[in-house]
C-alpha positions as CSV (number, residue, x, y, z in Angstrom):
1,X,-26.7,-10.7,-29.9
2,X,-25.6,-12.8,-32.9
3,X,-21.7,-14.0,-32.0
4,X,-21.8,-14.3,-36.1
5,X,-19.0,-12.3,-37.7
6,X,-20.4,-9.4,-39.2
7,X,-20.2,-8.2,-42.5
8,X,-21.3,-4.6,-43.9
9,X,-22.2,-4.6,-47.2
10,X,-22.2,-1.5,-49.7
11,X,-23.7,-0.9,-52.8
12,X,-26.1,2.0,-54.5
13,X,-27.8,-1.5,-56.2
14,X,-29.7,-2.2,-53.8
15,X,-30.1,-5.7,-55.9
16,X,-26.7,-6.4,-56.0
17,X,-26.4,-5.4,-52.0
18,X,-28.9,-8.2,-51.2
19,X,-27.5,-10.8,-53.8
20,X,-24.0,-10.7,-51.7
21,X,-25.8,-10.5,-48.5
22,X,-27.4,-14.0,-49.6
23,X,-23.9,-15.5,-50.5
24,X,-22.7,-14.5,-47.2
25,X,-25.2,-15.5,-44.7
26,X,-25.2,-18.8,-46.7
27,X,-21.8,-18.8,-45.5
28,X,-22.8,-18.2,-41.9
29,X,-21.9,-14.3,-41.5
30,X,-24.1,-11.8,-39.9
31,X,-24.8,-8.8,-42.4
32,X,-26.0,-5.7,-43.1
33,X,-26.5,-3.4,-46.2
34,X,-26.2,0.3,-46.7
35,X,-26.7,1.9,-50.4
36,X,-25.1,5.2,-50.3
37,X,-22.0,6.9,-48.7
38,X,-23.2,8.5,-45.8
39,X,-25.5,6.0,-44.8
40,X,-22.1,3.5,-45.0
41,X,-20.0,5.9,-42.5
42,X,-23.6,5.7,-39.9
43,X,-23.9,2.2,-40.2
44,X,-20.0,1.3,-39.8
45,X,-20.2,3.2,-36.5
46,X,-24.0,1.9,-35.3
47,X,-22.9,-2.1,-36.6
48,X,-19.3,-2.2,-35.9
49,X,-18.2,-5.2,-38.7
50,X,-15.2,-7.4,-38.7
51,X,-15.6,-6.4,-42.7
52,X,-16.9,-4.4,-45.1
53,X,-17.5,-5.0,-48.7
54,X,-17.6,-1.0,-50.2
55,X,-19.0,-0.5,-53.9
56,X,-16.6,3.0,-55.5
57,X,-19.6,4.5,-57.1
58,X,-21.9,5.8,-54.6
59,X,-24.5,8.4,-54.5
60,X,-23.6,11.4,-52.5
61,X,-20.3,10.6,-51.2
62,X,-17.8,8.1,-53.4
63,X,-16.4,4.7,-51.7
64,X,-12.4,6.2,-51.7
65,X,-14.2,9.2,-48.9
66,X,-15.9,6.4,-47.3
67,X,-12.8,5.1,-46.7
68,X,-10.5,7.7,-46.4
69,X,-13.1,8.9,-43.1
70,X,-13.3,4.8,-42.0
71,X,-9.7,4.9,-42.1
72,X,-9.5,8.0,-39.9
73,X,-10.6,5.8,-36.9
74,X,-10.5,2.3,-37.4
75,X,-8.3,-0.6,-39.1
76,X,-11.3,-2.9,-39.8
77,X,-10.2,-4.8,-43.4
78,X,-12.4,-3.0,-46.7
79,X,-12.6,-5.2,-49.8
80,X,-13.5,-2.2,-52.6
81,X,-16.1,-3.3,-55.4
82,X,-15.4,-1.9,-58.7
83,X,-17.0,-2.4,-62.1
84,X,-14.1,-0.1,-63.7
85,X,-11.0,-1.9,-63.8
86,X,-8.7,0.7,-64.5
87,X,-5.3,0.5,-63.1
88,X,-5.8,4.2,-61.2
89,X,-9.2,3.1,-59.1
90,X,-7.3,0.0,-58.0
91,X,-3.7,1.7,-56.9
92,X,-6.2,4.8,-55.4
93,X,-8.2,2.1,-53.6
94,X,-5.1,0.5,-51.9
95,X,-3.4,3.8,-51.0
96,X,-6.3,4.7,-49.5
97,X,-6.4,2.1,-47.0
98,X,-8.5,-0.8,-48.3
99,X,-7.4,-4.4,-48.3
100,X,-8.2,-5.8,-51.0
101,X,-10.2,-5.3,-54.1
102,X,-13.2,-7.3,-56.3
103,X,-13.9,-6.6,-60.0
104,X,-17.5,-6.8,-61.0
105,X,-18.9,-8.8,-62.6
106,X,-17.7,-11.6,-59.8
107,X,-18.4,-15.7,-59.1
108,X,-20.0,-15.6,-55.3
109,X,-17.3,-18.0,-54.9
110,X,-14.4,-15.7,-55.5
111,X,-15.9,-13.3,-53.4
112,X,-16.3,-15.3,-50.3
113,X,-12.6,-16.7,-50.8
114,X,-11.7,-13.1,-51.0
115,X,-13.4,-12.4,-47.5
116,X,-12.0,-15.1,-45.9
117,X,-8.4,-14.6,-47.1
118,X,-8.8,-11.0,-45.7
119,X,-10.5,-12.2,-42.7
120,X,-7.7,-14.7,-42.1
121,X,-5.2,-11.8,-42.4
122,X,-6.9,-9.5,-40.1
123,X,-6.9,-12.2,-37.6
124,X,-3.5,-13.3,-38.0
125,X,-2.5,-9.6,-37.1
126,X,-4.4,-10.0,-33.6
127,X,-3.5,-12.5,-32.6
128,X,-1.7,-12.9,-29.3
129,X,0.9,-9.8,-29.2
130,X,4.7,-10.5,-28.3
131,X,7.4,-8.0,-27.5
132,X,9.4,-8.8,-30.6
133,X,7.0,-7.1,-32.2
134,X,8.5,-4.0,-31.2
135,X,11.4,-2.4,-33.3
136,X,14.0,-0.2,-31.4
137,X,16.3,2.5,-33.4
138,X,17.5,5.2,-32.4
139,X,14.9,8.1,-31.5
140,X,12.1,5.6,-32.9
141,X,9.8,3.0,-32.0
142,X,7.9,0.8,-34.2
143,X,5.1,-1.1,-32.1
144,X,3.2,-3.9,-34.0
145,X,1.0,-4.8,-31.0
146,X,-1.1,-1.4,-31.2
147,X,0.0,0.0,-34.9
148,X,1.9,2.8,-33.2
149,X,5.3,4.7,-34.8
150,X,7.1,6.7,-31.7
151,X,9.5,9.7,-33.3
152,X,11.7,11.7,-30.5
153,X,9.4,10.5,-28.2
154,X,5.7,11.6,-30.8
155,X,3.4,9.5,-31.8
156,X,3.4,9.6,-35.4
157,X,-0.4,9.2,-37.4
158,X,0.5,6.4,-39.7
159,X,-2.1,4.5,-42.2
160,X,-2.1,0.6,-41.9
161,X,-0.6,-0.1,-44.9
162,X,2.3,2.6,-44.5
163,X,2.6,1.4,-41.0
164,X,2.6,-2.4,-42.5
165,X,5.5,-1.8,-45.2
166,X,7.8,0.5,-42.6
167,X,7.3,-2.5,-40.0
168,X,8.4,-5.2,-42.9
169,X,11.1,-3.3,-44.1
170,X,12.8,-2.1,-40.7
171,X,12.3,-5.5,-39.3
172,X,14.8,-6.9,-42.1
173,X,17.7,-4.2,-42.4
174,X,19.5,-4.2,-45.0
175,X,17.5,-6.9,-47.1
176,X,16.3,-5.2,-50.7
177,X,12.7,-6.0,-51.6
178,X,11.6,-5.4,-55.1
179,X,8.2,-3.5,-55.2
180,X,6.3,-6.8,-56.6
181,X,7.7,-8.3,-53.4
182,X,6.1,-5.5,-51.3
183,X,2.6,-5.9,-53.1
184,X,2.5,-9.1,-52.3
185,X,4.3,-9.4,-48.5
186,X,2.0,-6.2,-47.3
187,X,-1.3,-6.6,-49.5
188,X,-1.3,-10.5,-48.8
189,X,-1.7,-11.4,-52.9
190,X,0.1,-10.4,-56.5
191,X,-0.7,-7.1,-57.8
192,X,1.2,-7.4,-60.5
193,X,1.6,-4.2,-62.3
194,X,0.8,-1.5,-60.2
195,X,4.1,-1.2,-58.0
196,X,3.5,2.6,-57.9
197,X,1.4,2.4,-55.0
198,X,4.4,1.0,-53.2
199,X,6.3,4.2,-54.4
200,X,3.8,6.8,-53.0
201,X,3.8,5.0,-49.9
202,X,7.3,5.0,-49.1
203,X,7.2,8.9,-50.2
204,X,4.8,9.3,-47.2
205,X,6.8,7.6,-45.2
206,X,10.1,9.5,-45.6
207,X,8.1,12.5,-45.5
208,X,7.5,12.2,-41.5
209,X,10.9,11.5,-40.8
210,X,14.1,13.9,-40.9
211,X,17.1,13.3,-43.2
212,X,19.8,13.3,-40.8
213,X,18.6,10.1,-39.0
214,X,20.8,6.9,-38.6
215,X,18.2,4.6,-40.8
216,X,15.8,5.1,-42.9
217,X,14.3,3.4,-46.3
218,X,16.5,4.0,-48.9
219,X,16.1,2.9,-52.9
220,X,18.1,0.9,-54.4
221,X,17.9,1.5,-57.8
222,X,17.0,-0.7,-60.3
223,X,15.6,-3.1,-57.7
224,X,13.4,-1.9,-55.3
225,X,13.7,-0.6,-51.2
226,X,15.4,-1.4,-48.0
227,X,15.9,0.0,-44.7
228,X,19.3,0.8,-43.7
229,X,20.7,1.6,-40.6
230,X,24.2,3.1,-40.3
């Protein structure tokens, strides 16, 4: 078995799916291609990749359900593909769970720095777990090592990047971050312009939580978020 790290790669162009595939096992990754939805879910599960690169338009089912059901069990990093551009596919693709995004048309080189930074990410987050990773308030834990949120003694279902933001925030009470801040701290680059992904994530958040708690993240208007512990 190849110890390459493995890249799936998914497009309905089935041109395009082998032009990346070149760039990247030029690069020395391991890869395979799948060209609609379903077939991306079968080979996710059958391949197991440390990545995958996920075109939106697919036939059959769309990239967002591929990676709303990816999502469902498994944190591996998604870079979307989109030849749209619009503001709405990018903030969707980001809610939904991916990484990271790529605008087509795109230089090969952009796209393999893009893996790599991701990749770098990902690996930064397993590396070596320590117990100060692990946030006590009162009736909650926060547990970096596994990704876990513990209410009144429950494990809470919690998306990475939800998961990601409560972490940042509830590690640094009482310090205000404005929402570019959190686009860049949790998504690992400037997404300048589209801070209302940041909103609908911290409305998720607050929604599995009670009011009458002790802390909690709370707006600060005109600026952005903190978490605040009485």
């Amino acid at each position: 078995m190849s110890d390459k790290t493995k890249i799936l790669v998914v497009d309905d162009d089935e041109h395009i799916a082998e032009l990346i595939s070149l760039y990247l096992v030029r690069e020395g990754y391991d890869t395979q291609e799948a060209y609609t939805g379903l077939s991306a879910v079968e080979t996710f599960e059958s391949y197991q990749p440390a990545l995958i690169l996920l075109d939106i338009m697919l036939p059959g089912i769309d990239g967002y359900e591929v990676c709303k059901r990816i999502r469902k069990t498994s944190n591996v990093p998604i870079i979307m593909l989109t030849a749209k551009g619009e503001t709405f596919d990018k903030v969707l693709g980001l809610e939904l769970g991916a990484d990271d995004y790529v605008v087509k048309p795109f230089e090969p080189k952009e796209l393999i720095a893009r893996v790599k930074a991701v990749l770098r990410r990902y690996e930064t987050k397993e590396e070596k777990p320590e117990e100060s990773n692990v946030l006590h308030f009162e009736n909650l834990e926060i547990n970096m090592n596994n990704y876990t949120v513990t209410y009144h003694g429950k494990e809470l279902s919690f998306p990475p990047k939800e998961f990601e933001l409560l972490y940042f925030l509830a590690k640094r009470p009482g310090q205000v971050f404005t929402r570019d801040q959190l686009l860049d701290k949790i998504w690992g680059y400037e997404y300048i312009g589209d801070t209302r992904t940041v909103d609908v994530h911290i409305k998720r958040i607050r929604e599995k939580f009670e009011d009458n708690e002790p802390w909690g993240v709370k707006t600060v208007w005109g600026v952005g978020y903190k978490f605040e512990v009485k």
